[in-house]
C-alpha positions in Angstrom: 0.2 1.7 23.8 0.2 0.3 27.3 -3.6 0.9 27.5 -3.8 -1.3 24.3 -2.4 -4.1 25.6 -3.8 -4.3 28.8 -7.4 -4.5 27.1 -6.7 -6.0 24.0 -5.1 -9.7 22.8 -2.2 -9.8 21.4 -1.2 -10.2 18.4 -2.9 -7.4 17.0 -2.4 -4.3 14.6 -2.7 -0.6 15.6 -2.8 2.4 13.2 -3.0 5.7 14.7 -4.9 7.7 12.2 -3.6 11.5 13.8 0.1 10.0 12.9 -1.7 9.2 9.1 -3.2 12.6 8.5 -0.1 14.3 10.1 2.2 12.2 8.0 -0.2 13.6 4.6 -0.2 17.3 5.8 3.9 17.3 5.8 3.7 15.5 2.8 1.6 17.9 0.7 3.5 20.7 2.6 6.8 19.7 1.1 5.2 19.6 -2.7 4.1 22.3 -4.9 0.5 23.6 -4.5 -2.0 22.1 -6.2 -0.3 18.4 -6.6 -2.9 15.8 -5.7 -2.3 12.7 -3.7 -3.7 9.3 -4.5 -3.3 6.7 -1.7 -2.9 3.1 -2.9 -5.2 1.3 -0.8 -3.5 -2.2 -1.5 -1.2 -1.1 1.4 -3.7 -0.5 3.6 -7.6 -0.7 3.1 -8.4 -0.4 6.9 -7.4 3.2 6.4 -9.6 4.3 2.9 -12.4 5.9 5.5 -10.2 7.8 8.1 -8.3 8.7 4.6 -11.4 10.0 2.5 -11.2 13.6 3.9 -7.1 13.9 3.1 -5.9 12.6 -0.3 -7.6 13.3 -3.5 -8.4 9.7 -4.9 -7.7 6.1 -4.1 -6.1 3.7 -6.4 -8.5 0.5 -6.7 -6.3 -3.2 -8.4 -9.3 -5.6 -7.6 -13.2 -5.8 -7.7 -13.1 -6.9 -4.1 -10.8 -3.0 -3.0 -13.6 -1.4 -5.0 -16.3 -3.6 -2.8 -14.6 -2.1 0.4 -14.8 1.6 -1.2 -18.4 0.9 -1.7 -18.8 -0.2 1.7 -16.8 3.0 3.1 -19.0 5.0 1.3 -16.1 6.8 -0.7 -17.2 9.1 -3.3 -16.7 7.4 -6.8 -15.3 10.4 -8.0 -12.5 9.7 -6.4 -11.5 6.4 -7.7 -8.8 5.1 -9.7 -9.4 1.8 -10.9 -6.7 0.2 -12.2 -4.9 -3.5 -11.8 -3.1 -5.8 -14.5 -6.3 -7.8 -14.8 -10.1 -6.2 -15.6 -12.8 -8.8 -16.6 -15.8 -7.5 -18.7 -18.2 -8.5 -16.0 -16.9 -6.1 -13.0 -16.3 -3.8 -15.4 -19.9 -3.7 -16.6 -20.7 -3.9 -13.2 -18.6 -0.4 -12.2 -19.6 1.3 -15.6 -23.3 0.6 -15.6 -23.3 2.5 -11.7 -20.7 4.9 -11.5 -19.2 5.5 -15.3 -19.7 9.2 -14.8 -17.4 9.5 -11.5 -14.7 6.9 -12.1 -11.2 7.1 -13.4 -10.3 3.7 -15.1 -7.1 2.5 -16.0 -6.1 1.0 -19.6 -3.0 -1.6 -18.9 -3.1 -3.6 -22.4 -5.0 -3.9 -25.5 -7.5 -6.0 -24.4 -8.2 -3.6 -21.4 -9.2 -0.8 -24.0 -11.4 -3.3 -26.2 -13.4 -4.2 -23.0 -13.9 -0.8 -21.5 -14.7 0.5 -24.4 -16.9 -2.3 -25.6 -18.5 -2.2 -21.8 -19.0 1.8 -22.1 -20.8 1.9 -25.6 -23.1 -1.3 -24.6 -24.4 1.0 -21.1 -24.0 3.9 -23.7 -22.4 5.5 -20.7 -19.2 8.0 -20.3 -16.0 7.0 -19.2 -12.6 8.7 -18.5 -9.1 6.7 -18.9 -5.8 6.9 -18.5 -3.3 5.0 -20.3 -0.5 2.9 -18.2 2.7 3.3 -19.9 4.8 0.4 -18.8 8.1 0.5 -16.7 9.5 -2.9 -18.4 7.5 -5.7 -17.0 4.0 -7.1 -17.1 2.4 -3.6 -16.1 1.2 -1.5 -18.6 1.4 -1.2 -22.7 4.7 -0.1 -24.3 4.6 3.6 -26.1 3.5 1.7 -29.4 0.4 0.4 -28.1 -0.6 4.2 -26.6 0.2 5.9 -29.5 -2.1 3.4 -31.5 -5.1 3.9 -29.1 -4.3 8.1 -29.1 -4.0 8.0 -32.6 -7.4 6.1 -33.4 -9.2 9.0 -31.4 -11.5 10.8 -30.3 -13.8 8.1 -29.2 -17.4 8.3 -28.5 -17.9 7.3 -25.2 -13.8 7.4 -23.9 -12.2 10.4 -23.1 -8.6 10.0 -22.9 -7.2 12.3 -19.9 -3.8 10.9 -19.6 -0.8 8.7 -18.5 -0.1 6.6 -15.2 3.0 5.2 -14.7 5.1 3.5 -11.6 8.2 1.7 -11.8 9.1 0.6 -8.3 9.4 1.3 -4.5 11.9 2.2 -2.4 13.8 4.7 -4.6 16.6 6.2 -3.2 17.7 8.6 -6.4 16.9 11.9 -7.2 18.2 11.4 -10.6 15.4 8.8 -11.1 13.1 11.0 -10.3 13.7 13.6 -12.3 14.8 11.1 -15.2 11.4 9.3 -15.3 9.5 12.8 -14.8 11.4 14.2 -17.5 10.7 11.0 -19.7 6.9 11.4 -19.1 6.8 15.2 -19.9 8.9 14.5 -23.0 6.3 11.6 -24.1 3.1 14.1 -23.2 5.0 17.0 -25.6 5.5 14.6 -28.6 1.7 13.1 -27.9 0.4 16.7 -28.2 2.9 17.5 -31.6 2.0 14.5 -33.2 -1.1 13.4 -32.5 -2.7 16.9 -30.9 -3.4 14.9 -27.7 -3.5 17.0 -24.6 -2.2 14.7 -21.6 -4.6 16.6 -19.1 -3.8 14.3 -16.1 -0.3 12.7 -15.3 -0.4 9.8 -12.6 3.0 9.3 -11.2 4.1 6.7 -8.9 7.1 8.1 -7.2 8.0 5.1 -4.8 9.6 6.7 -2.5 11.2 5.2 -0.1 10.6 4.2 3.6 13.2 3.4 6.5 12.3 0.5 8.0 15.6 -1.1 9.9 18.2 0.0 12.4 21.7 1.3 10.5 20.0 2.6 7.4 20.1 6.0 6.3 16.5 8.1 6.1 16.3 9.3 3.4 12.6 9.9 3.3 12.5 13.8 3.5 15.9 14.1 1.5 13.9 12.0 -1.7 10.0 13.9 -0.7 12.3 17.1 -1.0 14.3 16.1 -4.1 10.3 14.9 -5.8 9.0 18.0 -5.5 12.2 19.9 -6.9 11.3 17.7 -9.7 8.2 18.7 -10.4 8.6 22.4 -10.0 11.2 22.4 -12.5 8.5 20.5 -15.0 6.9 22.3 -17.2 3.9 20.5 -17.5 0.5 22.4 -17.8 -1.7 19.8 -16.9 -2.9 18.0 -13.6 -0.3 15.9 -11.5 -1.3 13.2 -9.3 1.3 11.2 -7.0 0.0 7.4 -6.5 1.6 6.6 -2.8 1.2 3.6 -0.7 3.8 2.7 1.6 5.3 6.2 1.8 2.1 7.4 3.3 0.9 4.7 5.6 4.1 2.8 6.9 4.2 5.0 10.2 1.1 5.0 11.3 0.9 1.1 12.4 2.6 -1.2 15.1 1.8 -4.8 15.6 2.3 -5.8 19.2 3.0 -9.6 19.9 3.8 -11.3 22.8 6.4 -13.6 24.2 4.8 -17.0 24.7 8.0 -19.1 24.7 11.8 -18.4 26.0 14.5 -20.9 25.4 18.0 -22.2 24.1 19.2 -24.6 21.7 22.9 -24.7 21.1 23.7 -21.9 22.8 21.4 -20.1 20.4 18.9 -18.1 22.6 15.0 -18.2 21.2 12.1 -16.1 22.2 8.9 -17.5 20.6 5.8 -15.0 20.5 2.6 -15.4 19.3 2.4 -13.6 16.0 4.9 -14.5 13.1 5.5 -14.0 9.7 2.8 -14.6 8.6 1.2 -11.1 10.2 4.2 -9.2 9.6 6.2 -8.6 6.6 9.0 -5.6 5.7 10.2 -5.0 2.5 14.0 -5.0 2.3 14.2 -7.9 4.9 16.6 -10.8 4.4 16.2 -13.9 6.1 15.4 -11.7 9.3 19.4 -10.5 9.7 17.6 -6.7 9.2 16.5 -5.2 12.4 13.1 -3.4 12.4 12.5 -0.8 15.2 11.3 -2.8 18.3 10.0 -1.2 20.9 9.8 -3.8 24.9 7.6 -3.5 26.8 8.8 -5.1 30.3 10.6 -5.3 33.6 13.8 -4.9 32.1 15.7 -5.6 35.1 17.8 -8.3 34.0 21.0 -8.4 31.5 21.0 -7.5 27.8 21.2 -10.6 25.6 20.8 -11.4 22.2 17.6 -13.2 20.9 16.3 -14.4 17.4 12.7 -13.8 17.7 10.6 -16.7 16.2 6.6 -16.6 15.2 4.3 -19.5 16.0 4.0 -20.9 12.7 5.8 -24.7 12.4 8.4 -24.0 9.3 12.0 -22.9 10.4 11.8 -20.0 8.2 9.4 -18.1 10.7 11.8 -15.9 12.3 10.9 -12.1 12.5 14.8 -10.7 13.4 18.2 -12.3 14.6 20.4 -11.8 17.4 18.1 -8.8 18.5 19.3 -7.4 22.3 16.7 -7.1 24.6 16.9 -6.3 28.5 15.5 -8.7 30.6 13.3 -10.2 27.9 10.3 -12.6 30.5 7.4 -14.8 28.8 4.5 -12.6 28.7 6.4 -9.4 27.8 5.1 -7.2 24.4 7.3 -6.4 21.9 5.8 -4.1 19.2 7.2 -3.9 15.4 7.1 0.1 14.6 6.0 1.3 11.1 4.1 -1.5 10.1 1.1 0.5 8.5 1.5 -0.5 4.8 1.2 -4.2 3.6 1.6 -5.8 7.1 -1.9 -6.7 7.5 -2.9 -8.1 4.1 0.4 -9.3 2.3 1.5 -12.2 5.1 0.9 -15.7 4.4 -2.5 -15.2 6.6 -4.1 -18.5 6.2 -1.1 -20.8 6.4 -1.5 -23.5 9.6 -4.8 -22.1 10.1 -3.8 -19.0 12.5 -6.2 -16.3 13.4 -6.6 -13.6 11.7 -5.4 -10.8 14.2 -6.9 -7.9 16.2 -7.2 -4.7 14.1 -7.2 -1.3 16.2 -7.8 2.1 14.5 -6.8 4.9 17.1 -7.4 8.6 16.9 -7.0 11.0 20.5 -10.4 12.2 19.7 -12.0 8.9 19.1 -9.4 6.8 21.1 -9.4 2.5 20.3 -11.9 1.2 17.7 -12.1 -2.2 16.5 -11.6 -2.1 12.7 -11.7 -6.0 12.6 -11.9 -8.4 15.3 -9.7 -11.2 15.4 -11.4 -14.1 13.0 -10.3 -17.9 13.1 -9.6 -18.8 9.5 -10.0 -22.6 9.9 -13.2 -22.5 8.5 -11.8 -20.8 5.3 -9.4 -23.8 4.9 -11.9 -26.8 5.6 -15.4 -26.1 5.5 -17.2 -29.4 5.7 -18.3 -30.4 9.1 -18.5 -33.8 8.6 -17.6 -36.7 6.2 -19.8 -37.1 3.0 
């Protein structure tokens, strides 16, 4: 980490890909053989290439995700395409290439009249799975799947199952096996009533990461209590797990640097040059959470308390409170641990104009790479160089 930021500017992300694919091996080590992994790449589409060789698919919410896998050169056959929202024209545009290879997503009505309107006009194959919703916008209810199982077979859809998430951060084994159960009992009646054979079941466990000092871990306690839910399952067909953060949070730190120290009402400030707009946790509430720091310093001084504050100019840009640090100096590093998922795409990147930061990909075998250099986003928020 030291050799990082001596050659590189802060802020800046770093994901160390031999913590990623580590972190996947223990995973698949702790489930029973033969369950797949698909790794939402909304939590971190810098990682779909060091990824393809490790998890069986990648779940794809947008046409520009599915313009990265392009670029990546990931296998189509290993695509999930989902998302709330399809429009007929990328979905023409994925059909009329790759309708052989990819997996597509059905999350309302209209989303089955388009692909399948899409799929008969290219006269092309496609395979789907039906997105039972958890109770909000996602998904169709069990009504609407029953009506599109029902209707079947169709000529050029073949319906291979269910996909279903209902949240992150789980921290109940009951839920687990509850929602598994429900799914299993769903595919059974499907098959009785309609003899529909659920051949694929995507589940999104959301299981949860530990991202603050004082809370329990529960990670290997709920990966443990998953897969004692689905070897007590009975189900005959294919089971993928849909995982994000679970997967990616440990791989990354962003490193930022003190630019400012000072105090206001006895209040004691450090300023540093990222904010919150490059760093995000879920869980955190008006930054009284502490994430695992990590100082890099002199440390010779007394331990005080400081609320660390980004650069951006709105008073709620404050990353923790009342954080001790040991001789805390302008121009020391203090790096944000487990920052691999979301971090780098959900902040509020463009607000005041800030760079874009540094992104690092190491691996001990290939040690730093630049994954994306830092990029001034002024341009994106003005572009016209002069008055017209």
């Amino acid at each position: 980490m030291k050799t990082a930021f001596e050659t590189y500017k802060t802020p800046f992300y770093l994901f160390n890909t031999d913590i990623l694919t580590s972190r996947i091996s223990d995973i698949r080590a702790a489930l029973p053989p033969n369950t797949q992994l698909c790794f939402a790449m909304k939590a971190n589409p810098f990682l779909v290439r060091e990824m393809e060789n490790h998890v069986d698919y990648f779940e794809v919410c947008s046409p520009g995700e599915f313009h990265i896998c392009e670029r990546a050169g990931i296998d189509k056959n290993r695509i999930v395409m989902s998302g709330v929202h399809k429009n007929p024209k990328d979905m023409e545009y994925a059909i009329a290439r790759y309708a052989d290879s990819i997996i597509f997503t059905v999350e309302s009505f209209q989303h089955w009249q388009i692909l399948s309107s899409c799929a008969e006009k290219e006269k092309k194959s496609i395979r789907v799975l039906l997105r039972l919703t958890s109770g909000n916008q996602f998904g169709m209810d069990e009504t609407s799947i029953r009506r599109i199982v029902s209707e079947g077979p169709y000529q050029y859809v073949e319906l291979i199952g269910l996909q279903y998430f209902s949240g992150t951060q789980k921290k109940s084994a009951d839920k687990l096996k509850g929602e598994l159960t429900m799914l299993y009992n769903l595919c059974t009646d499907l098959q009785n009533q309609y003899q529909f054979t659920v051949k694929k079941l995507e589940y999104g466990p959301g299981l949860p990461v530990c991202y603050f000092e004082g809370e329990s871990n529960e990670e290997e306690t709920m990966l443990l209590a998953l897969s004692s839910a689905l070897r007590s399952l009975n189900f005959k067909g294919q089971v993928t797990l849909e995982m994000g953060r679970f997967i990616a949070a440990s791989c990354g730190l962003y490193a930022t640097s003190v630019v400012d120290l000072k105090t206001n009402n006895d209040q004691s400030y450090c300023i540093v040059d990222g904010g919150i707009h490059q760093l995000n946790y879920y869980g955190q509430m008006l930054a009284m959470k502490k994430p695992f720091i990590t100082h890099y310093g002199k440390k010779e001084r007394e331990l005080k308390e400081w609320t660390v504050c980004g650069s951006l100019c709105t008073s709620s840009d404050v990353l923790v409170r009342q954080y001790p640090l040991k001789g805390l100096e302008q121009g020391d590093l203090l790096v944000f641990q487990n920052t691999g998922a979301y971090s780098a795409t959900e902040g509020m990147a463009m607000f005041l104009s800030r760079d874009l930061p540094l992104i690092l990909l190491y691996s001990e075998k290939e040690q730093f790479r630049v994954a994306r250099p830092s990029l001034a986003t002024d341009q994106f928020n003005y572009l016209y160089s002069e008055r017209g």
